[in-house]
N, C-alpha and C positions, 0 to 999 in steps of 0.2 A: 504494500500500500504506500508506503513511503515514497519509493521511486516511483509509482505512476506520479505521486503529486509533483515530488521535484520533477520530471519532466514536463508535465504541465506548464508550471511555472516558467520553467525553461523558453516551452515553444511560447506562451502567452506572451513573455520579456522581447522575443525576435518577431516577435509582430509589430512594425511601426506603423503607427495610423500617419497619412497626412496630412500636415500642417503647413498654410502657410509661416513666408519668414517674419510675418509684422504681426504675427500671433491675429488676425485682423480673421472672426469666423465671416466667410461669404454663406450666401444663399445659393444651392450647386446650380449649373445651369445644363441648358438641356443641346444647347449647339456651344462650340466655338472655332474659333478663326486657329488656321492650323499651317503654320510657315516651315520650310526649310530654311537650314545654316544661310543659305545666300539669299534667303527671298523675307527680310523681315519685316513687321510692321512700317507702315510710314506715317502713322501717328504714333504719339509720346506715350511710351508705356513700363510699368514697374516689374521687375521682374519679382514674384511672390514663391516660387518653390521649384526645385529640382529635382526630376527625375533620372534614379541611374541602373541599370540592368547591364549583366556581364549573360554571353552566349554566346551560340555560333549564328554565323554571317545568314543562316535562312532563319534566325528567330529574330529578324530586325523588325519585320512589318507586326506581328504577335505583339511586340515590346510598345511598337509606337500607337498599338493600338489601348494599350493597359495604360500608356502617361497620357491620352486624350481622355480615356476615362477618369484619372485620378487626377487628373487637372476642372474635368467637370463638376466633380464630387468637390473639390474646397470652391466652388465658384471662379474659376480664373477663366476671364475673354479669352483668355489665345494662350498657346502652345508653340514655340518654336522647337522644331525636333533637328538633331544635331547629327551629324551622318557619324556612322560604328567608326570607331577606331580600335587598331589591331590592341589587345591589351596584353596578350604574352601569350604562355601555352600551357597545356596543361595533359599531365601523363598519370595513369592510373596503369592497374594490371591489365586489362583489357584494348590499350592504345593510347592514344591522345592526340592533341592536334590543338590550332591556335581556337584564343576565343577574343571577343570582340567585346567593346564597352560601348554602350548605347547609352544617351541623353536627348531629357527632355527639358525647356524650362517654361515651367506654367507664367504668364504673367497677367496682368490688368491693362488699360486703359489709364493711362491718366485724365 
């Protein structure tokens, strides 16, 4: 009984909720404006929270799809999604091979 709890605890502690960074709770929204690294707003806008997921290069569009919805969920207008960069490699007993680091950063309008 003991170990079920302390895992519990465990997984419950590796769950982070999202938050924006001005601690500021929004109202979620049900669309938002969704840019590439090269294609950003051109109005004035705050960046409020980042999103970051490590994988491989076919779980890019999966990734961008979970920081549109965690960007909806705190309320934030727009999403700029940030193209994978190589992040290292990674080797177990069955293989390995590179994995890639994805970001997203949710922001507002000002």
């Amino acid at each position: 009984m003991r170990i079920f709890f302390l895992l519990s605890i465990i997984v419950w502690a590796g769950c982070a909720s999202d938050m924006a960074y001005d601690g500021v709770k929004r109202e979620p929204k049900a669309q938002i404006d969704v840019f590439s690294e090269g294609n950003k707003p051109t109005k004035p806008y705050k960046e409020i929270a980042s999103f970051t997921e490590r994988g491989n290069p076919e779980d890019e569009s999966k990734f961008n799809g979970d920081f549109a919805r965690r960007a909806k969920k705190i309320g934030a207008d727009g999403l700029i999604l940030k193209p994978g960069e190589a992040g290292g490699a990674s080797y177990g007993p069955f293989g390995g091979g590179t994995f890639y680091i994805f970001r997203g950063i949710a922001f507002v309008y000002e």
